[in-house]
PyMOL CGO cylinders between C-alpha atoms (Angstrom):
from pymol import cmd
from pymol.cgo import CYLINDER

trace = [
    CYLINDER, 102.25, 132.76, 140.09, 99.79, 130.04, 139.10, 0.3, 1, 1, 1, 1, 1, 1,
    CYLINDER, 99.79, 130.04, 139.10, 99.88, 127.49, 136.32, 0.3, 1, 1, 1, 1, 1, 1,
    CYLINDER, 99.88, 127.49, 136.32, 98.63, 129.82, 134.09, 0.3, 1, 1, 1, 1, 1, 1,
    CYLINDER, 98.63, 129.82, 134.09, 101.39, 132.16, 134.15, 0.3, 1, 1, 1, 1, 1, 1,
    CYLINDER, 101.39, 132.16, 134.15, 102.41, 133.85, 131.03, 0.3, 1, 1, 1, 1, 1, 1,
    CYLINDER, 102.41, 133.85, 131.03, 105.40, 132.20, 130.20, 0.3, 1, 1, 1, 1, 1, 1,
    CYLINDER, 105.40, 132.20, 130.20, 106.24, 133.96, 126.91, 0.3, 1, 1, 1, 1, 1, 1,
    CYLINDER, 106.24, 133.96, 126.91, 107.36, 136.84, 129.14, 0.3, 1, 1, 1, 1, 1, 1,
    CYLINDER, 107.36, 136.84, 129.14, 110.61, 134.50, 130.22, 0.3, 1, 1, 1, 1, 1, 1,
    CYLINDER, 110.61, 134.50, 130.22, 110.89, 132.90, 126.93, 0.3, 1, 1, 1, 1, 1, 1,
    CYLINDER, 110.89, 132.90, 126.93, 114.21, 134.39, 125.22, 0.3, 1, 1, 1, 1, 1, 1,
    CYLINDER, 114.21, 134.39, 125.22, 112.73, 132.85, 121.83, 0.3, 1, 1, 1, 1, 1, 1,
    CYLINDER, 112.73, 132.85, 121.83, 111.17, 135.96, 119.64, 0.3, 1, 1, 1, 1, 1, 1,
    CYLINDER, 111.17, 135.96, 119.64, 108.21, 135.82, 117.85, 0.3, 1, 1, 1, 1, 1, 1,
    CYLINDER, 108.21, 135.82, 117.85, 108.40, 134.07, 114.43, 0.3, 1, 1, 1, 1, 1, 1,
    CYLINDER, 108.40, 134.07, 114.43, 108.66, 136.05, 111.14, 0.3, 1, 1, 1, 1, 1, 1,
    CYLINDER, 108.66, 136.05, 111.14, 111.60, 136.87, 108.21, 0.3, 1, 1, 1, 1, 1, 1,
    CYLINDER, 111.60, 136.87, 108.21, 112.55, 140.07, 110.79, 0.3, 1, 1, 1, 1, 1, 1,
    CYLINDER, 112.55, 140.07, 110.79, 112.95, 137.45, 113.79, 0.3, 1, 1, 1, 1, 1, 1,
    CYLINDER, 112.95, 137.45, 113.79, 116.55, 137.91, 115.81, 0.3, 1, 1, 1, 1, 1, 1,
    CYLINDER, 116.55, 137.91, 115.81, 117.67, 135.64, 118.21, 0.3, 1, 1, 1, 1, 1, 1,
    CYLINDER, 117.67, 135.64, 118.21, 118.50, 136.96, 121.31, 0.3, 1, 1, 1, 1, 1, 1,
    CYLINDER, 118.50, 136.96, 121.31, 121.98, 137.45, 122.63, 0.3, 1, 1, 1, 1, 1, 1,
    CYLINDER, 121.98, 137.45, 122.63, 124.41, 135.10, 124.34, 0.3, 1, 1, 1, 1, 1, 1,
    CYLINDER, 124.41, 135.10, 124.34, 123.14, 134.98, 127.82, 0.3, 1, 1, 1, 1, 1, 1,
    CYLINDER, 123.14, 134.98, 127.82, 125.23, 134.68, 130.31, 0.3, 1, 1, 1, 1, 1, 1,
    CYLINDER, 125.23, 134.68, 130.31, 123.70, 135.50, 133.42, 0.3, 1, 1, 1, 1, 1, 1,
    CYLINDER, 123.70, 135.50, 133.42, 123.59, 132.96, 136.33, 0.3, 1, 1, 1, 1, 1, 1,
    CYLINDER, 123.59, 132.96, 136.33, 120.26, 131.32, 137.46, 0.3, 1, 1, 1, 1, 1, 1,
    CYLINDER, 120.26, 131.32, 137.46, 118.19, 128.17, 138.79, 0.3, 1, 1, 1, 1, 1, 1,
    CYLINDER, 118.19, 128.17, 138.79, 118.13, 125.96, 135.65, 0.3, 1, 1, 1, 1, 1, 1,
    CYLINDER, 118.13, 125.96, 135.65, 114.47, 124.60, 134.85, 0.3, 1, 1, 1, 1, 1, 1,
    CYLINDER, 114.47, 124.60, 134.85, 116.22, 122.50, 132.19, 0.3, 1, 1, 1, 1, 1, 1,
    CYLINDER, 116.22, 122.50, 132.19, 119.89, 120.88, 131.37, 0.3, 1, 1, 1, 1, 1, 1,
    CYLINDER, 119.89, 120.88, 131.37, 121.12, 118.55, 129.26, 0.3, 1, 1, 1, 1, 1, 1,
    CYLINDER, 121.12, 118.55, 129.26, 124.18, 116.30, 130.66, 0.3, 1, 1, 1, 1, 1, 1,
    CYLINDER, 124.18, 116.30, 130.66, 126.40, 114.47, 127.95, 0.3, 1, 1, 1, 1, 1, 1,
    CYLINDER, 126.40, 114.47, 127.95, 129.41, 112.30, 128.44, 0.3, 1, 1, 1, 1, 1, 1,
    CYLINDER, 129.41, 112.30, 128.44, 132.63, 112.65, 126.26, 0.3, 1, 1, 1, 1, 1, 1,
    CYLINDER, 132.63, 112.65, 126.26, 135.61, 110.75, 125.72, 0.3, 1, 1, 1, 1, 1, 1,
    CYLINDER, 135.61, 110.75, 125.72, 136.97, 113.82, 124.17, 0.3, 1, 1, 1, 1, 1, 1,
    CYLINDER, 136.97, 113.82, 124.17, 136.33, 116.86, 126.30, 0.3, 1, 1, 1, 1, 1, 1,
    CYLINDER, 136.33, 116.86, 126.30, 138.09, 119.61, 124.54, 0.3, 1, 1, 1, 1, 1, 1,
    CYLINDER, 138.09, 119.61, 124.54, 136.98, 118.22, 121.50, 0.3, 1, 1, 1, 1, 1, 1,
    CYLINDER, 136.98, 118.22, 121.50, 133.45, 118.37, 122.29, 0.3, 1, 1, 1, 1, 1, 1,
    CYLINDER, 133.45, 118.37, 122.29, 133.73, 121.90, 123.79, 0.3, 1, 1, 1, 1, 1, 1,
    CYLINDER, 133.73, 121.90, 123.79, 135.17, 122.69, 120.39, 0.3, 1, 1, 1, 1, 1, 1,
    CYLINDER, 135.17, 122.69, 120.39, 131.95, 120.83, 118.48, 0.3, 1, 1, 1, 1, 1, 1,
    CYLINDER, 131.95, 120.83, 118.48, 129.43, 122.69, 120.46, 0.3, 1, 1, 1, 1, 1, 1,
    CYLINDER, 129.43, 122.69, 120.46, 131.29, 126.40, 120.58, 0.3, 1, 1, 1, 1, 1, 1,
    CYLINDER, 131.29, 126.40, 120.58, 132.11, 126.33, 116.98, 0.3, 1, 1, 1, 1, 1, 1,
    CYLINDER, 132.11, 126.33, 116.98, 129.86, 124.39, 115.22, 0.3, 1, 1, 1, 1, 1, 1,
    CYLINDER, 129.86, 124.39, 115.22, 126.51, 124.80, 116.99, 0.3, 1, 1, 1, 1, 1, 1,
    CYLINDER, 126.51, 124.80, 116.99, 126.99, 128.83, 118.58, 0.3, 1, 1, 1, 1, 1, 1,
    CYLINDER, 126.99, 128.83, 118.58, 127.51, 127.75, 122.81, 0.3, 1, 1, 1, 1, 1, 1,
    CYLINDER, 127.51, 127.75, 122.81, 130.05, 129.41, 124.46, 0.3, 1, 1, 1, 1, 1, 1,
    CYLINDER, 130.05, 129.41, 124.46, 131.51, 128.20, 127.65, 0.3, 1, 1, 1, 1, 1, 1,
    CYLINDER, 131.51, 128.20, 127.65, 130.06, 129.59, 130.88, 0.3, 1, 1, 1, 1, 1, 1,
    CYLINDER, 130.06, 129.59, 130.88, 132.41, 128.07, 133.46, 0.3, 1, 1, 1, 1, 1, 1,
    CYLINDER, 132.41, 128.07, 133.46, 134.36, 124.91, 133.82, 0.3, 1, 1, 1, 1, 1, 1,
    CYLINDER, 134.36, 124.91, 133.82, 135.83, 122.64, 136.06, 0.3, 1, 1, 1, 1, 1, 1,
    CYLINDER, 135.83, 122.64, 136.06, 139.29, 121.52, 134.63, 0.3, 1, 1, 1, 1, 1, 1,
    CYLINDER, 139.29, 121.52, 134.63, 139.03, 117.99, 133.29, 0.3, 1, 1, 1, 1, 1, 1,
    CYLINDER, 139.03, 117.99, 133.29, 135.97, 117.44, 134.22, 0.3, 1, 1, 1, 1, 1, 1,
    CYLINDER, 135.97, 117.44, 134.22, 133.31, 119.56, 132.93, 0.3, 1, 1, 1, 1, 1, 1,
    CYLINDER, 133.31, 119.56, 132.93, 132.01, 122.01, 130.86, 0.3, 1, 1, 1, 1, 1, 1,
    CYLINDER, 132.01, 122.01, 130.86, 128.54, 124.41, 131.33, 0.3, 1, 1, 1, 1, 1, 1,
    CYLINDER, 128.54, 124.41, 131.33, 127.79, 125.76, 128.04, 0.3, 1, 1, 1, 1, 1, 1,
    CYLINDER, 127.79, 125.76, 128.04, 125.25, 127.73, 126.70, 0.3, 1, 1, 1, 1, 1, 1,
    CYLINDER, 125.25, 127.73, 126.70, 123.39, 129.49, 124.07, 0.3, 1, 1, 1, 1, 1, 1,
    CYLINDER, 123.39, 129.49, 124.07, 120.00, 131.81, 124.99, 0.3, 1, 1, 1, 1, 1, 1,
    CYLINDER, 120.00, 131.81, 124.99, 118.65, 132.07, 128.63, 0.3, 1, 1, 1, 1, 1, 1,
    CYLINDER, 118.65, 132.07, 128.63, 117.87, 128.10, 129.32, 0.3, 1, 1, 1, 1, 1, 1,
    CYLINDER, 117.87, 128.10, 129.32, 119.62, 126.54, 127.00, 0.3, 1, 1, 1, 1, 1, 1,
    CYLINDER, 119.62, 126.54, 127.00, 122.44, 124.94, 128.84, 0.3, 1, 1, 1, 1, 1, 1,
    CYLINDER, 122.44, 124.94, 128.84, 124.53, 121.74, 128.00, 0.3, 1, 1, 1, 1, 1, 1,
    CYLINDER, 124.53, 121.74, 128.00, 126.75, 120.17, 130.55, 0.3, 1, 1, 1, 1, 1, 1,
    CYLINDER, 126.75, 120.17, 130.55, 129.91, 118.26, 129.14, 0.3, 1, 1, 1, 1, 1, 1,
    CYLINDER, 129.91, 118.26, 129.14, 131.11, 115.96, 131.56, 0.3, 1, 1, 1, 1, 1, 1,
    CYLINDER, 131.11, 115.96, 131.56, 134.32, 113.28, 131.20, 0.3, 1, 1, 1, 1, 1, 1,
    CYLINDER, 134.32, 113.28, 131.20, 133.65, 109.74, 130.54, 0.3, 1, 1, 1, 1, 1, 1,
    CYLINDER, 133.65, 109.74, 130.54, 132.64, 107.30, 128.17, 0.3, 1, 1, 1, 1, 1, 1,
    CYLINDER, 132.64, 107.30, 128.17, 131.79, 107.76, 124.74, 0.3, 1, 1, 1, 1, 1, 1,
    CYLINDER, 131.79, 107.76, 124.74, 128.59, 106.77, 123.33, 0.3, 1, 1, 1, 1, 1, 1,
    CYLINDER, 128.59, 106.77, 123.33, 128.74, 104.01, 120.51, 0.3, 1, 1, 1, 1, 1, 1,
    CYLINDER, 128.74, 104.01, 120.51, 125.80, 104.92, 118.91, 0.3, 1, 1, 1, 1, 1, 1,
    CYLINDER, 125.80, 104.92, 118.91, 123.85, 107.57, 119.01, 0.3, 1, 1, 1, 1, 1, 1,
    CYLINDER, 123.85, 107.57, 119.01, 120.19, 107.42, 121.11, 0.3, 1, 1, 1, 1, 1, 1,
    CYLINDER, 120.19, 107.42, 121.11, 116.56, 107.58, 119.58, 0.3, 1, 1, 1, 1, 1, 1,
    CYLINDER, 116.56, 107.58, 119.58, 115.91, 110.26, 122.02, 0.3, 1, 1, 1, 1, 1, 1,
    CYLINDER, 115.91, 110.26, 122.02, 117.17, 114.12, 121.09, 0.3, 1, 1, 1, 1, 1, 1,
    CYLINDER, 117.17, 114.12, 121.09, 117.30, 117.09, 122.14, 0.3, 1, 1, 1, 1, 1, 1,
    CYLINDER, 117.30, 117.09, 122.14, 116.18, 120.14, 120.63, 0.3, 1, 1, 1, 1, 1, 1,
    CYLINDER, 116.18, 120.14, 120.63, 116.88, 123.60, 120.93, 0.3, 1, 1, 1, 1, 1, 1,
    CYLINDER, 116.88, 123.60, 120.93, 115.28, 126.87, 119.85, 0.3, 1, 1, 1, 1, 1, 1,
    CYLINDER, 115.28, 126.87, 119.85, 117.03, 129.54, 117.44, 0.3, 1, 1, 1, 1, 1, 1,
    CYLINDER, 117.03, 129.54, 117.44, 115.52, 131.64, 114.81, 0.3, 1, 1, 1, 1, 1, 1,
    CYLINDER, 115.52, 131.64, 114.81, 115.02, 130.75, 110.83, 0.3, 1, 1, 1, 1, 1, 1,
    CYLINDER, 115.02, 130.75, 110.83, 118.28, 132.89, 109.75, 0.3, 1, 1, 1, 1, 1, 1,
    CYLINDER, 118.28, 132.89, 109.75, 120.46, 130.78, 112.18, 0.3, 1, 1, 1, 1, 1, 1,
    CYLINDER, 120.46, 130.78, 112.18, 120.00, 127.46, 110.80, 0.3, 1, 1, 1, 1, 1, 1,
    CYLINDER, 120.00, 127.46, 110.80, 122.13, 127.63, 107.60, 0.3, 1, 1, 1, 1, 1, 1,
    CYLINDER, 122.13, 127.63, 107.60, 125.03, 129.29, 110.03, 0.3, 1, 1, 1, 1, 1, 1,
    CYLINDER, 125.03, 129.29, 110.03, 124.44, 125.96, 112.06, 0.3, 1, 1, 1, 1, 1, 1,
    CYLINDER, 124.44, 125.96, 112.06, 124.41, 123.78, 108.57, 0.3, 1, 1, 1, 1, 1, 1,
    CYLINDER, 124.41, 123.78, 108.57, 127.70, 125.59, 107.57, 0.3, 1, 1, 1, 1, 1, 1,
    CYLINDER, 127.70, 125.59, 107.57, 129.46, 125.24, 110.70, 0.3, 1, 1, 1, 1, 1, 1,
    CYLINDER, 129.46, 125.24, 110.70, 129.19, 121.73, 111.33, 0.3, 1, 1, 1, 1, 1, 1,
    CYLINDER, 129.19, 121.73, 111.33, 129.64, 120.53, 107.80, 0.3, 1, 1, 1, 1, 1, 1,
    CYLINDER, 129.64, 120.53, 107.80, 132.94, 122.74, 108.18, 0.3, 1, 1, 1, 1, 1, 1,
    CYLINDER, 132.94, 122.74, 108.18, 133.53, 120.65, 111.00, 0.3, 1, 1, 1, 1, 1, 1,
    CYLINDER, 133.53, 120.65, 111.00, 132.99, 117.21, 109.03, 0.3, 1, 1, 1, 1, 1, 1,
    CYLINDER, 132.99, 117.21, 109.03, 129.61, 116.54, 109.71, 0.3, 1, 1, 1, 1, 1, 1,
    CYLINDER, 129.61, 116.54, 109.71, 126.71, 115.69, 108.36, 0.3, 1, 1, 1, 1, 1, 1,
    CYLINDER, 126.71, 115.69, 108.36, 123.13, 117.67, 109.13, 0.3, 1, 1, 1, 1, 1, 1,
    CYLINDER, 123.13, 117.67, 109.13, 119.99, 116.97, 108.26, 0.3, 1, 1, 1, 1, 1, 1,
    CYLINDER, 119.99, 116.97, 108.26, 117.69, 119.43, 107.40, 0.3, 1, 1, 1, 1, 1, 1,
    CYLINDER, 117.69, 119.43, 107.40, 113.47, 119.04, 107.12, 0.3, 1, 1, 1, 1, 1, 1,
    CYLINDER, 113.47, 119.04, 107.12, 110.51, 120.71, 107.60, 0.3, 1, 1, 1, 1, 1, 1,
    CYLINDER, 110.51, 120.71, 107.60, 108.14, 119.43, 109.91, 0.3, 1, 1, 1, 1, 1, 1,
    CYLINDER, 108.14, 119.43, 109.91, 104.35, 119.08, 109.65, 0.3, 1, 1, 1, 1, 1, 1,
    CYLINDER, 104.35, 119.08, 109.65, 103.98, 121.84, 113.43, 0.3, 1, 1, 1, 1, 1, 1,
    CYLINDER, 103.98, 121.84, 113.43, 105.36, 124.84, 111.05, 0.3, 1, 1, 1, 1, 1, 1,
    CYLINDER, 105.36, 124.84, 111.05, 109.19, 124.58, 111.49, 0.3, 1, 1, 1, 1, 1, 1,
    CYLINDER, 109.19, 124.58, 111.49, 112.67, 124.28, 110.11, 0.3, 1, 1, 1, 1, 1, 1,
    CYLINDER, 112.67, 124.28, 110.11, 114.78, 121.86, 111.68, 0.3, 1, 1, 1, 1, 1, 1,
    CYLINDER, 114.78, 121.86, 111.68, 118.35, 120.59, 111.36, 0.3, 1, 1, 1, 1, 1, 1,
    CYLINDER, 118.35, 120.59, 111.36, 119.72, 117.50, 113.01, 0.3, 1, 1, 1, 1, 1, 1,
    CYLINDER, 119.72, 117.50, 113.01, 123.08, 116.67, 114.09, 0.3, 1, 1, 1, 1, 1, 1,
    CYLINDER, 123.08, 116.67, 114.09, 124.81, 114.44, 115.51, 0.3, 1, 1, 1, 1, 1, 1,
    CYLINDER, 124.81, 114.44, 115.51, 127.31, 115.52, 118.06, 0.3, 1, 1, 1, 1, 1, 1,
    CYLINDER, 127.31, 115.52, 118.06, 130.76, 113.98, 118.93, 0.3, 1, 1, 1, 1, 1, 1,
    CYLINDER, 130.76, 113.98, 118.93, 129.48, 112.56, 122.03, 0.3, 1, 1, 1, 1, 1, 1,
    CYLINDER, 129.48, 112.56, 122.03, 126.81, 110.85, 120.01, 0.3, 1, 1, 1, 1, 1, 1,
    CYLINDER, 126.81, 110.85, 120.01, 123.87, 112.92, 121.32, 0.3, 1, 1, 1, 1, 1, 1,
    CYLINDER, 123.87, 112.92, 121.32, 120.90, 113.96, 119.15, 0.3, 1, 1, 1, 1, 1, 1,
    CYLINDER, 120.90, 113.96, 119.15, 120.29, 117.50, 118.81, 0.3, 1, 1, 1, 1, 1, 1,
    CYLINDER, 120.29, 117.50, 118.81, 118.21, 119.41, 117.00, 0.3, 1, 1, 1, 1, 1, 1,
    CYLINDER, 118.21, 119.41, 117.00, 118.07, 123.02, 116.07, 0.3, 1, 1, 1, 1, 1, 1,
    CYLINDER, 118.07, 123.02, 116.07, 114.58, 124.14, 115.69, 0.3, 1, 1, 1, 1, 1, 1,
    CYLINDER, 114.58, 124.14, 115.69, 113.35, 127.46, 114.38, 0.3, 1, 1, 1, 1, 1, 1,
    CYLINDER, 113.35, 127.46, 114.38, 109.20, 128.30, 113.97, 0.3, 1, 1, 1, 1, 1, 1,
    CYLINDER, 109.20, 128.30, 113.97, 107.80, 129.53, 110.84, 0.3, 1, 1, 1, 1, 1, 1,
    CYLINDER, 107.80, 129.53, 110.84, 105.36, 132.27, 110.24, 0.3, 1, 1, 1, 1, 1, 1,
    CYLINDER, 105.36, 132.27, 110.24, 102.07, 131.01, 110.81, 0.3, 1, 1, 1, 1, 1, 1,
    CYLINDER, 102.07, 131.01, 110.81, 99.84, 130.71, 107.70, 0.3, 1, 1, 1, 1, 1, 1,
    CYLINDER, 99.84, 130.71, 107.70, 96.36, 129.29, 107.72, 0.3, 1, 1, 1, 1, 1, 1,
    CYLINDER, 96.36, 129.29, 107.72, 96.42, 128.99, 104.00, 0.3, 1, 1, 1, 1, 1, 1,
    CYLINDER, 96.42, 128.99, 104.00, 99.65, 125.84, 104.58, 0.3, 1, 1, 1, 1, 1, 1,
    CYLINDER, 99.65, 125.84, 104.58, 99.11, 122.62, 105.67, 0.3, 1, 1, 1, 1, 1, 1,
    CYLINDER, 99.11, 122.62, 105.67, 100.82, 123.21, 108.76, 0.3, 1, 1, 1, 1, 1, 1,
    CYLINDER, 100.82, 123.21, 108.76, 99.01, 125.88, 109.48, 0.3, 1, 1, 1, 1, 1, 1,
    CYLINDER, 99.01, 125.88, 109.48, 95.84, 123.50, 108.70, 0.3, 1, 1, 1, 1, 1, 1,
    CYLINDER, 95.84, 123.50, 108.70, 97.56, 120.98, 111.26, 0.3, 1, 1, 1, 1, 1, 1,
    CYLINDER, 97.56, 120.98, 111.26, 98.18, 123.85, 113.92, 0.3, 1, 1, 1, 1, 1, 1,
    CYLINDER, 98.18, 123.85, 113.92, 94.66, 125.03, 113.58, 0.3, 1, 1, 1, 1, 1, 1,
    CYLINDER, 94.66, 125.03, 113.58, 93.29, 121.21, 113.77, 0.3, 1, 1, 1, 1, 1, 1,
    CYLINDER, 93.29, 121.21, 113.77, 94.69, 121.39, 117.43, 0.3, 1, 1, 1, 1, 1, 1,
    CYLINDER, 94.69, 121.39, 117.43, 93.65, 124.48, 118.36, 0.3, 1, 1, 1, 1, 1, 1,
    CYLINDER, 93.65, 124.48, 118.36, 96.35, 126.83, 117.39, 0.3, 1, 1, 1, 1, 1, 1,
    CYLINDER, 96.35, 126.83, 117.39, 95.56, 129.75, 115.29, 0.3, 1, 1, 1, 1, 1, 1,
    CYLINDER, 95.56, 129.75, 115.29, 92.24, 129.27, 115.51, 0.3, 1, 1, 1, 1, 1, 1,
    CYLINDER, 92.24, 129.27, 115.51, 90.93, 131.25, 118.90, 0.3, 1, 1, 1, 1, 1, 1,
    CYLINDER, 90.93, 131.25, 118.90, 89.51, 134.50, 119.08, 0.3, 1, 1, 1, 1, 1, 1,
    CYLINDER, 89.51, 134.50, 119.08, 91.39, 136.45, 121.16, 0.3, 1, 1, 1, 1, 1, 1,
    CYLINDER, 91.39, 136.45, 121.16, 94.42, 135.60, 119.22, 0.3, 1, 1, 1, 1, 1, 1,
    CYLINDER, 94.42, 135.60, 119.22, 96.80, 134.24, 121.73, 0.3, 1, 1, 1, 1, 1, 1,
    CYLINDER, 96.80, 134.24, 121.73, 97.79, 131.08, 119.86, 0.3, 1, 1, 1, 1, 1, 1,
    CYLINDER, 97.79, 131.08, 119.86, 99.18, 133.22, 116.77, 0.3, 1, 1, 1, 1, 1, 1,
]
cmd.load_cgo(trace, "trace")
């Protein structure tokens, strides 16, 4: 494997499109490329946030002192005990899911008192932000179908997506 590998063929995130269905739960083991660590106060309460509100189940813990969660292959979330954030960080993080999941992720957490902000962006997708118990960031992000004719599909293009011949940026 070089650089250039084709990495779509690991990706769990489908193609975008109104027929788009996000993969299933995936809870195989494996070498994590990528994890996100986040301290709580409030363990079982944060467990609870991120299971019900935001569609992670828990993978294995360790009692009273952490929780693996996860969503789709690479998307894992460590909960671990100890202080709770004041505020909440500029920095976020975001995680892929498909356009019909993001009101189920609006619903849920408003059912859970809070607030999520919703926007599309001007790189083609549909985003909702929320902020967690543990003060953390996180962002569900789902792609839109490409379209030339859109200014994000303008912006794509004026970066070289879209744009190349053999298609492979579509």
């Amino acid at each position: 494997m070089d650089e250039n590998f084709e990495a779509f063929a690991v990706s769990p995130v489908p193609p975008p499109g109104p027929d788009a269905v996000a993969p299933p739960l995936y809870r195989g083991i494996y070498g994590m490329p990528m994890f996100v660590t986040l301290s709580t106060a409030d363990l079982p309460a944060s467990v609870d946030f991120w299971t019900r509100g935001l569609g992670f189940f828990e993978l294995f813990a360790i009692p009273g002192q952490m929780v693996h969660l996860r969503r789709w292959a690479f998307q894992d979330v460590l909960l671990v005990v100890g202080e709770k954030s004041s505020s909440a960080p500029p920095a976020s993080v975001s995680f892929a899911c498909v356009l019909d999941e993001i009101d189920t992720v609006v619903s849920s957490v408003r059912a859970l008192g809070t607030v999520p902000e919703v926007r599309e962006t001007p790189w083609n997708t549909r985003d909702v932000e929320v902020i967690t118990p543990e003060k953390a960031r996180v962002v569900f992000t789902a792609a839109k179908v490409f379209d030339p004719a859109t200014v994000e599909g303008r912006n794509l293009q004026s970066v070289g997506i879209g744009r190349d011949d053999n298609g492979s940026h579509e």
